[in-house]
C-alpha positions in Angstrom: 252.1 229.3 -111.0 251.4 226.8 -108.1 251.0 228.2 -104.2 253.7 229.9 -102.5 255.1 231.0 -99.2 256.7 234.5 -98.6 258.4 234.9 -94.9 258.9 238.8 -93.9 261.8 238.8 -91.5 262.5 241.3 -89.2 263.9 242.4 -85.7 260.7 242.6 -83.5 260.7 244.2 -80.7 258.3 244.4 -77.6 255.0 244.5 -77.7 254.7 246.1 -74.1 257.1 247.5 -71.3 256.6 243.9 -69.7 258.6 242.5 -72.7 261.4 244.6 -72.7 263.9 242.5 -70.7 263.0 239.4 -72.8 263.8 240.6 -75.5 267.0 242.1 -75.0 267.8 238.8 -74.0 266.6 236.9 -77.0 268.8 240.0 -78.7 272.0 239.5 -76.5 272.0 235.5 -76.9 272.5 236.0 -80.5 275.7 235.3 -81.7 276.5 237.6 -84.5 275.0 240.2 -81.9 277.2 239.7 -78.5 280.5 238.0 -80.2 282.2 235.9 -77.3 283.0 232.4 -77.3 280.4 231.3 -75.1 278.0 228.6 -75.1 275.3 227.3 -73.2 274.7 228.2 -69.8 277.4 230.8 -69.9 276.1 232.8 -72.8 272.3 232.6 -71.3 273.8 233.7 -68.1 275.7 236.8 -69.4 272.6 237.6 -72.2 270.2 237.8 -69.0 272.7 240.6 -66.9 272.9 242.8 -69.9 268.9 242.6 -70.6 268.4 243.2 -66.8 271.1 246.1 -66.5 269.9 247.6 -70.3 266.1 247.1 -69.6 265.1 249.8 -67.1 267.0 252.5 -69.2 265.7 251.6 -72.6 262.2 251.8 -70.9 262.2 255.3 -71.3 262.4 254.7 -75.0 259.3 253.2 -75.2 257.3 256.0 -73.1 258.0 257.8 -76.4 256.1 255.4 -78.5 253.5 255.2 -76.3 254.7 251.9 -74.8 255.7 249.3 -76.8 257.8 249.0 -80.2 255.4 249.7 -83.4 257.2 247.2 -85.6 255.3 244.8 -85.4 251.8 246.1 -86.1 253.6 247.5 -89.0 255.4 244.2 -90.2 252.1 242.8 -90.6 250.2 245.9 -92.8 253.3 245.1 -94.9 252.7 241.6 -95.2 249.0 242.3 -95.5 249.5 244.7 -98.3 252.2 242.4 -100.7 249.8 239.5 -100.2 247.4 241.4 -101.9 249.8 242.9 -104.5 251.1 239.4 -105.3 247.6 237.6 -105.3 247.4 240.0 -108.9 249.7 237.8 -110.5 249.6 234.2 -108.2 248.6 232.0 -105.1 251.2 233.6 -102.5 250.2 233.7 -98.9 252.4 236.2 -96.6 254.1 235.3 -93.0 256.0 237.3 -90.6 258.8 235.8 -88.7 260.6 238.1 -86.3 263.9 237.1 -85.4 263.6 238.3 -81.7 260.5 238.5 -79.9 256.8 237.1 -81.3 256.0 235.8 -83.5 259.4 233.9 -84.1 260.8 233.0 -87.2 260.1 229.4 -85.8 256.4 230.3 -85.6 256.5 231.0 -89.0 258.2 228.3 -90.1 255.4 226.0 -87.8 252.4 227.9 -89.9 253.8 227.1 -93.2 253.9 223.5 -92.5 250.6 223.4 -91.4 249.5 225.3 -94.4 251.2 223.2 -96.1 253.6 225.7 -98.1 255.8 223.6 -100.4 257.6 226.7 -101.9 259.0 229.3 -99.7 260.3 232.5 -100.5 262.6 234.0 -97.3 262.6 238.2 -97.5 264.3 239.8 -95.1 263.1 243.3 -94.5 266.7 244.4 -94.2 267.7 246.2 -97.6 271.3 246.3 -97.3 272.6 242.9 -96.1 274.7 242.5 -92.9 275.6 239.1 -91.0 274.0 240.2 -88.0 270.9 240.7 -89.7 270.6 238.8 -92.7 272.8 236.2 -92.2 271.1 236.2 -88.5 267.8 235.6 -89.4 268.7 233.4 -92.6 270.8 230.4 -89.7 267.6 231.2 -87.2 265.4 229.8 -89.7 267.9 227.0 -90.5 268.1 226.1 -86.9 263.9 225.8 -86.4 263.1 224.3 -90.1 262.8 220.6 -90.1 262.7 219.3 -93.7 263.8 215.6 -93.9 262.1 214.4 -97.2 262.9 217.6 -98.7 259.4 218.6 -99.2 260.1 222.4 -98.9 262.2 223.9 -101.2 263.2 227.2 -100.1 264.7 230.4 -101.6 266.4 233.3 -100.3 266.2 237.3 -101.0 269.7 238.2 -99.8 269.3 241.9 -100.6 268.0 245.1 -102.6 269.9 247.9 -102.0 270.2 249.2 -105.6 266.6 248.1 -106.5 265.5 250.8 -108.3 261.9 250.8 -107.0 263.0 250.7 -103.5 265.5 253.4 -104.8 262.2 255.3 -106.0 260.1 254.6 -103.0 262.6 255.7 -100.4 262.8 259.1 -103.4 259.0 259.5 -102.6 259.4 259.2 -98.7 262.4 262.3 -98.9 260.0 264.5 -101.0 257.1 264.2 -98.6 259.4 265.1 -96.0 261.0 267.7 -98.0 257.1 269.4 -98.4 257.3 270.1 -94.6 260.3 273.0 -95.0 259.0 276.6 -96.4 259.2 276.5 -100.2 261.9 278.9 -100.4 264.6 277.2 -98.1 264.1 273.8 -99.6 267.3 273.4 -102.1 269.0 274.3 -99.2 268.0 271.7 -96.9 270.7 269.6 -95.9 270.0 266.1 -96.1 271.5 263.0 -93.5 271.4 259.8 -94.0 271.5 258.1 -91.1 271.8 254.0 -91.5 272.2 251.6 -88.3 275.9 250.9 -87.4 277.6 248.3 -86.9 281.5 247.4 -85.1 284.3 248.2 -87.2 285.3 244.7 -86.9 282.5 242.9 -89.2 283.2 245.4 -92.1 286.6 244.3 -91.7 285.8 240.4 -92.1 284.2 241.2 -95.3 280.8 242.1 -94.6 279.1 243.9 -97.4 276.9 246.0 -95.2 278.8 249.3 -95.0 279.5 249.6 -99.2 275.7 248.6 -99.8 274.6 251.7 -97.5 276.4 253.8 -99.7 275.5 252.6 -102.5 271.6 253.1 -101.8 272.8 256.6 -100.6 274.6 257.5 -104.2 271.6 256.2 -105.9 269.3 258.0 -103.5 271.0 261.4 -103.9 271.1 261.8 -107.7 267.1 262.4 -107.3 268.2 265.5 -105.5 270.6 268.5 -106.2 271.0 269.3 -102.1 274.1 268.5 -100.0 274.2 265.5 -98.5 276.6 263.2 -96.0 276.3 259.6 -94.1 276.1 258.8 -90.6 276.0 255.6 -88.6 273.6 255.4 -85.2 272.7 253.2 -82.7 276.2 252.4 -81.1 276.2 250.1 -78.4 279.1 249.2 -76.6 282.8 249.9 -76.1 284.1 248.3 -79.2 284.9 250.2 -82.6 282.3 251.5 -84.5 281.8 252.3 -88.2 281.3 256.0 -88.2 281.2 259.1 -88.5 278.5 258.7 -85.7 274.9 260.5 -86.2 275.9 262.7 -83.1 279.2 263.7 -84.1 277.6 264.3 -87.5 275.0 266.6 -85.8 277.2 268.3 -84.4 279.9 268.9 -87.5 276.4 270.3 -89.5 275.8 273.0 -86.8 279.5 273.9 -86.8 279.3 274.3 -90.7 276.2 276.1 -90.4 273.3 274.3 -91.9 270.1 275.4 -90.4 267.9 273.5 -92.3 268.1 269.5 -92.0 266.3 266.4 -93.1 267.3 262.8 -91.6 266.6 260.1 -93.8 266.7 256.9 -92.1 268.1 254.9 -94.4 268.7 251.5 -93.4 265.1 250.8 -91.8 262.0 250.0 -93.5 258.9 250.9 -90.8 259.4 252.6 -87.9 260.7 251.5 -84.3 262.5 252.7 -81.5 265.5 253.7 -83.8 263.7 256.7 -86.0 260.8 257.0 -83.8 263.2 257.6 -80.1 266.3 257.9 -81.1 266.3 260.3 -84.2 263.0 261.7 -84.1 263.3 262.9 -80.3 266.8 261.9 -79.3 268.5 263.8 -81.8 265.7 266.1 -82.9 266.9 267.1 -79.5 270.3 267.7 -79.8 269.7 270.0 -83.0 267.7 272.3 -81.6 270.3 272.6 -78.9 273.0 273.4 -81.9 270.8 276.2 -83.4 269.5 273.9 -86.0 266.6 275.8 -87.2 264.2 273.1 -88.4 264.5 269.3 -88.2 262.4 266.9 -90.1 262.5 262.9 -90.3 262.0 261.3 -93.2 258.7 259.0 -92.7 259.9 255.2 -93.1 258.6 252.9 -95.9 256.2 251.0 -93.9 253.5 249.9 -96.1 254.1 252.9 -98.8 253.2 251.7 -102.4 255.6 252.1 -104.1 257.8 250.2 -101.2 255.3 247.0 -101.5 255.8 247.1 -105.3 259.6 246.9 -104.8 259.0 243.9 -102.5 256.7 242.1 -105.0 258.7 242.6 -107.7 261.5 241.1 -105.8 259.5 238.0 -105.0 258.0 237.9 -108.4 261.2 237.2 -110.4 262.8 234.9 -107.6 259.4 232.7 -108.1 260.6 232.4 -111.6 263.6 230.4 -110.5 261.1 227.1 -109.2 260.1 226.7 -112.5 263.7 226.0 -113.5 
């Protein structure tokens, strides 16, 4: 089946308190990020005040985590582990390209070239596609590639939302969680999904984003008979956000009287500063403080199994499409 290239993308994040500002600032100069019709100068100039003024508070994030972000240790067991699940069937060789903080999508791309990778396989490790993740990552890689002969032929993985293995592996993840509640309460856990937002405005351009999250979470909660809603987390800003917000959520579920919730991260694939601060203390927090009797995370997918079948799978039948 010839030698192939498969490129992991994903957000990075920093691999020590020392990195934090830099990488809010490789975050902030991104235009589908920070959208402002600025250029140049101006844009690095505004991208480095908001990484200076942001950096000393999200510190305390990464005093949770022991430091730094865990994302990328975990990128690469999940690169490690669908090399080896792909080398079953033919002569794939993983990368990781985060999109921003190291290694870069462009220090993929450099790798490949000196491995001389003809075909290349891009998989972003965003299930539900958004522009300022997908699309993101997919113009980064346009921007650093240099392919003048047309040597490289490269194909894309736009998303997998409905796959139903990643449907079955995220399944898996909420029943290990689930074993964590007493026997006897567990039909009446309550379960949240909570998926990354994003501004009101990009949904309203025609991104796909918001109608893919729910349709993982429909597919998702057929496996189980309990109650279930949708959140959105992570706001930053003072623009419009899709919503209802995780917070407000929490909040609604106390009033209503669950005492017995499970989160289920739904839009992220391994853990960072998202499930691991911000719903796993941040609001693990806050319901306690609304009576919430128990509170349990669902694990992410990191390197699960079933979650690396998904992915080859994926990969598998897009190698198809060389031959044609």
């Amino acid at each position: 089946m010839g030698k192939y290239g498969v490129v992991l993308f994903n957000l990075g994040g920093p691999l020590s308190k020392d990195d934090i500002e830099e990488f809010l600032y490789n975050l902030f100069m991104d235009p589908y990020i920070i959208e402002i019709p600025l250029k140049g100068f101006l844009r690095r100039v505004l991208a480095s005040a908001i990484a200076r003024r942001r950096a000393g508070k999200t510190a305390s994030y990464y005093d949770v985590m022991g430091g730094k972000s865990p994302q990328y240790e975990l990128t690469v067991k999940q690169a490690a582990a669908l090399e080896k699940k792909l080398r079953e069937q033919c002569e794939a060789k993983v990368y990781v390209g985060m999109r921003y903080f190291k290694p870069y999508i462009e220090d993929a791309y450099k790798t490949l070239v000196k491995d001389n990778i003809e075909n290349v396989i891009l998989l972003p490790l965003y299930p539900q596609y958004s522009r300022t993740t997908t699309l993101s990552s997919f113009e980064e890689w346009n921007r650093v590639s240099e392919n003048p002969s047309g040597r490289m032929k490269v194909l894309q993985i736009e998303s997998y939302h409905d796959d139903p293995l990643y449907i079955e592996a995220i399944a898996d993840r909420i029943n290990v969680a689930l074993s964590r509640f007493p026997e006897n309460v567990r039909g009446r856990v309550h379960m949240l999904y909570s998926a990354h937002g994003v501004p009101e405005r990009i949904i309203n351009r025609g991104d796909p984003y918001q109608n893919q999250v729910v349709e993982t979470v429909n597919l998702v909660s057929k496996k189980f008979p309990n109650l279930h809603s949708l959140s959105y987390q992570s706001r930053v800003g003072p623009v419009k956000w899709i919503g209802p917000s995780t917070p407000d959520e929490l909040k609604s579920l106390a009033e209503r009287g669950v005492k017995y919730l499970l989160v289920i991260p739904i839009s992220f694939v391994s853990e960072h500063s998202e499930t691991l601060y911000e719903i796993d203390h941040l609001y693990r927090n806050e319901a306690a403080g609304l009576g919430i009797q128990q509170f349990e995370m669902m694990p992410a997918l990191n390197d699960s199994p079933k979650f690396i079948e998904a992915l080859s799978g994926l990969i598998l039948r897009k190698i198809r499409e060389f031959g044609q």
